[in-house]
Biopython code that builds the backbone (N, CA, C, O; Angstrom):
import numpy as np
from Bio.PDB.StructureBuilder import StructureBuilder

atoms = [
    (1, "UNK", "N", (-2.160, 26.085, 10.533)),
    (1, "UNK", "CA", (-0.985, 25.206, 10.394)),
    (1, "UNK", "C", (-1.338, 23.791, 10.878)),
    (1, "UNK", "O", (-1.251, 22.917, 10.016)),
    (2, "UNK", "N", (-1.709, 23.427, 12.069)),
    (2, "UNK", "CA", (-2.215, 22.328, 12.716)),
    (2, "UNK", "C", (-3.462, 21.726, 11.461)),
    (2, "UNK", "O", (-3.627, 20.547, 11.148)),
    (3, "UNK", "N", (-3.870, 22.377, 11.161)),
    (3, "UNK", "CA", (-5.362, 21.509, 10.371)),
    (3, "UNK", "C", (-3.990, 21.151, 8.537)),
    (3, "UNK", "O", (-3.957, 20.099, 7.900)),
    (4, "UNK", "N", (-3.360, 22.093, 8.323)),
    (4, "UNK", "CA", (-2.857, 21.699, 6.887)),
    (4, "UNK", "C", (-1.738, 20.438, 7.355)),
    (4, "UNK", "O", (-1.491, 19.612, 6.476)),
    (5, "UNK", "N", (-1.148, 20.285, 8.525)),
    (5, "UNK", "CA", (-0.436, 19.022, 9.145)),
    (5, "UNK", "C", (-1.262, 17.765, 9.140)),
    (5, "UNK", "O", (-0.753, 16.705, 8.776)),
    (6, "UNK", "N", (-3.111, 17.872, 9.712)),
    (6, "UNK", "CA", (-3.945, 16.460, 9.556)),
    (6, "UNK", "C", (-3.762, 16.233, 8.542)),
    (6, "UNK", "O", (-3.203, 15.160, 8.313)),
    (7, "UNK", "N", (-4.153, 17.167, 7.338)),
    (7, "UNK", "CA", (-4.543, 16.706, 6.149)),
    (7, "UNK", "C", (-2.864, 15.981, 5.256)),
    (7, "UNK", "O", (-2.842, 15.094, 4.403)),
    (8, "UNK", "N", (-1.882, 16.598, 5.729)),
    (8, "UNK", "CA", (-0.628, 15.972, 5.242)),
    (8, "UNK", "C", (-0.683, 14.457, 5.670)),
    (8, "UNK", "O", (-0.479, 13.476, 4.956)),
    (9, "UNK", "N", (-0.995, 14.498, 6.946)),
    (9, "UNK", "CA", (-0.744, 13.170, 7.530)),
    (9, "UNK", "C", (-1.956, 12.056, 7.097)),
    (9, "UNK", "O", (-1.719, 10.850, 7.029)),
    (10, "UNK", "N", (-3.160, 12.590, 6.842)),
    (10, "UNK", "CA", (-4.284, 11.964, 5.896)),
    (10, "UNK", "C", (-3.620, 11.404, 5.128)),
    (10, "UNK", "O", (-3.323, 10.222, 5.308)),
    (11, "UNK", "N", (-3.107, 12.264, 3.812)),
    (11, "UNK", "CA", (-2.927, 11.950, 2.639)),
    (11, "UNK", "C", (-1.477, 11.396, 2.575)),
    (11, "UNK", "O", (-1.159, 11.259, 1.394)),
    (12, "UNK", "N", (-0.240, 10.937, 3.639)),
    (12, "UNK", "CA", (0.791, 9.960, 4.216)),
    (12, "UNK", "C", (0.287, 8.524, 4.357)),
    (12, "UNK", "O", (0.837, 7.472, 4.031)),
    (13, "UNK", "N", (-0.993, 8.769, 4.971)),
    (13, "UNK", "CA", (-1.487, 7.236, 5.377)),
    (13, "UNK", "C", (-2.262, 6.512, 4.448)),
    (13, "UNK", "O", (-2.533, 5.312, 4.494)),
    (14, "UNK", "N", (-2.768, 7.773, 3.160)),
    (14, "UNK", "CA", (-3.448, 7.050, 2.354)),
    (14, "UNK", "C", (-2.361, 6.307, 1.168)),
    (14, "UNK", "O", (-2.530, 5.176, 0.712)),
    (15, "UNK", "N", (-1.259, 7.209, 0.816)),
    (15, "UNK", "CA", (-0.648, 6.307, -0.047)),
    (15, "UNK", "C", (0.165, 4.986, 0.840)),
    (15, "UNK", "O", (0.469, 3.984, 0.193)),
    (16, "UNK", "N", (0.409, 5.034, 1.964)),
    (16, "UNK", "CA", (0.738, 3.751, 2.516)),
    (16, "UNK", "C", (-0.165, 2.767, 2.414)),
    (16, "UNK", "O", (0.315, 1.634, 2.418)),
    (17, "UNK", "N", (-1.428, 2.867, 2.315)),
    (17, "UNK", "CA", (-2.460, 1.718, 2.615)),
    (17, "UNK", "C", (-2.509, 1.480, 1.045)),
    (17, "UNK", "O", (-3.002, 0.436, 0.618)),
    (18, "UNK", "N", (-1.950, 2.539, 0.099)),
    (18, "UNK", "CA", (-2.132, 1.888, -1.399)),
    (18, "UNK", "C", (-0.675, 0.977, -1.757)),
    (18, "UNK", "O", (-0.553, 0.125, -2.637)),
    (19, "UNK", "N", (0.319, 1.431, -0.824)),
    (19, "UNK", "CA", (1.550, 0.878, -1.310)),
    (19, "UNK", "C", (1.537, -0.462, -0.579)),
    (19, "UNK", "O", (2.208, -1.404, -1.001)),
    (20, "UNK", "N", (0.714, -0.561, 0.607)),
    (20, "UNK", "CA", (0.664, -1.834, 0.703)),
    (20, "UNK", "C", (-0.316, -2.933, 0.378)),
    (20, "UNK", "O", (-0.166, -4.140, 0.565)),
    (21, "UNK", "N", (-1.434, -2.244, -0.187)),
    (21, "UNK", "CA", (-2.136, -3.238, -1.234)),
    (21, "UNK", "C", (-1.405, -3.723, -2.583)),
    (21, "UNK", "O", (-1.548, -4.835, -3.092)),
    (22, "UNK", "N", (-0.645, -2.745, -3.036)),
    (22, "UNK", "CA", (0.190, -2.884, -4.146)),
    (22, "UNK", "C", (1.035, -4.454, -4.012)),
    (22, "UNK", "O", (0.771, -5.488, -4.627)),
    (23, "UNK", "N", (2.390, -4.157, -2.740)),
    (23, "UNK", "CA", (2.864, -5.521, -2.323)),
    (23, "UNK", "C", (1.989, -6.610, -1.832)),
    (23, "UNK", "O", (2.425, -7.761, -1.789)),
    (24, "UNK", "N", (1.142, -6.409, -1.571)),
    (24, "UNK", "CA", (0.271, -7.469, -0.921)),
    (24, "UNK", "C", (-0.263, -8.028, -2.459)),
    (24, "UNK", "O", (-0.233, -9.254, -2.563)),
    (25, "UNK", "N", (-0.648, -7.426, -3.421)),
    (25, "UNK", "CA", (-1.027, -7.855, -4.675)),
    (25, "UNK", "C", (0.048, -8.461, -5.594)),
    (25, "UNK", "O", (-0.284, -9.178, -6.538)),
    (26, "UNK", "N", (1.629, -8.112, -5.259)),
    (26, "UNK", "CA", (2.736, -8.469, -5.884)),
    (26, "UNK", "C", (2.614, -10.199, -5.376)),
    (26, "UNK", "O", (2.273, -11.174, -6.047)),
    (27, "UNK", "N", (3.086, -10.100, -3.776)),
    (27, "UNK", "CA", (2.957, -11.325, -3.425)),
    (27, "UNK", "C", (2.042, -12.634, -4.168)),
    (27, "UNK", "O", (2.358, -13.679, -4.736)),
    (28, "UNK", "N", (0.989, -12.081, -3.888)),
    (28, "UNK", "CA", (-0.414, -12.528, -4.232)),
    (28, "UNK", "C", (0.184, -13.315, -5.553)),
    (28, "UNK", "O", (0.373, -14.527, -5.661)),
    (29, "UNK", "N", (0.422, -12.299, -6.507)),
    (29, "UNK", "CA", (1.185, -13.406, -7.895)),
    (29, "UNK", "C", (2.173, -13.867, -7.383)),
    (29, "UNK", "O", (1.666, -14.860, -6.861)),
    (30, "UNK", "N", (3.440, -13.919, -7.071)),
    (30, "UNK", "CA", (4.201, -14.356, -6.990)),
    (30, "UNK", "C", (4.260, -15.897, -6.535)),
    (30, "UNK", "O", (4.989, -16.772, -7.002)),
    (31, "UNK", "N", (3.307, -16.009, -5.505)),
    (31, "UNK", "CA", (3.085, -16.936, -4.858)),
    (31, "UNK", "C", (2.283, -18.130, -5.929)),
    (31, "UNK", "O", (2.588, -19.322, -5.969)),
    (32, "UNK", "N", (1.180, -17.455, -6.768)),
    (32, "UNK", "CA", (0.718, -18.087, -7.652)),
    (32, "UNK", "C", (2.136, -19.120, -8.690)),
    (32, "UNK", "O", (2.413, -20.319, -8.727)),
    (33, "UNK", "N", (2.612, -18.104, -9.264)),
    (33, "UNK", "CA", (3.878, -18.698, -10.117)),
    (33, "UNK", "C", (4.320, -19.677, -9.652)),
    (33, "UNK", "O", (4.199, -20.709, -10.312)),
    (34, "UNK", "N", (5.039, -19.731, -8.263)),
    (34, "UNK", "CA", (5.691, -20.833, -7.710)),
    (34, "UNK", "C", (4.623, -21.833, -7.413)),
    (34, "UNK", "O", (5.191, -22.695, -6.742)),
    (35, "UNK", "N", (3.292, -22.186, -7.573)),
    (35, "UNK", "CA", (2.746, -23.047, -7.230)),
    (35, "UNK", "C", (2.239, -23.862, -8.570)),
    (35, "UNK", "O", (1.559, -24.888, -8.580)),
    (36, "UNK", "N", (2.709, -23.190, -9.604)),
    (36, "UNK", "CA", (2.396, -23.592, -11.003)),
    (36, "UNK", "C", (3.371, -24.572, -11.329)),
    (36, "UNK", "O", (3.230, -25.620, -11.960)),
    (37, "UNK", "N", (4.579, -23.978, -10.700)),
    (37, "UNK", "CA", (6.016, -24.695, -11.255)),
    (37, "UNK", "C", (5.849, -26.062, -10.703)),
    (37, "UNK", "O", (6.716, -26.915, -10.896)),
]
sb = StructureBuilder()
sb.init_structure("model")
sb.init_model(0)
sb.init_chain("A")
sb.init_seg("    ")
for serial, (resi, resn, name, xyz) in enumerate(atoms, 1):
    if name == "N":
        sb.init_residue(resn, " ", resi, " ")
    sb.init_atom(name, np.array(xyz, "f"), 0.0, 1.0, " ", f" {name:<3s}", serial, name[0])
structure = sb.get_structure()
């Protein structure tokens, strides 16, 4: 039970570090746009 809990919590932290490359990549344009205008 304890070892199938790491691996939950592994694979918790890995889609966070993708969901925040994701916003960090949203920004990233966003910021572009407004500097065009």
């Amino acid at each position: 039970a304890y070892h199938r809990e790491k691996m939950l919590l592994c694979k918790q932290e890995e889609a966070g570090i993708q969901l925040n490359a994701e916003q960090a990549d949203w920004r990233y344009d966003t910021d572009d746009e407004s500097d065009d205008q």
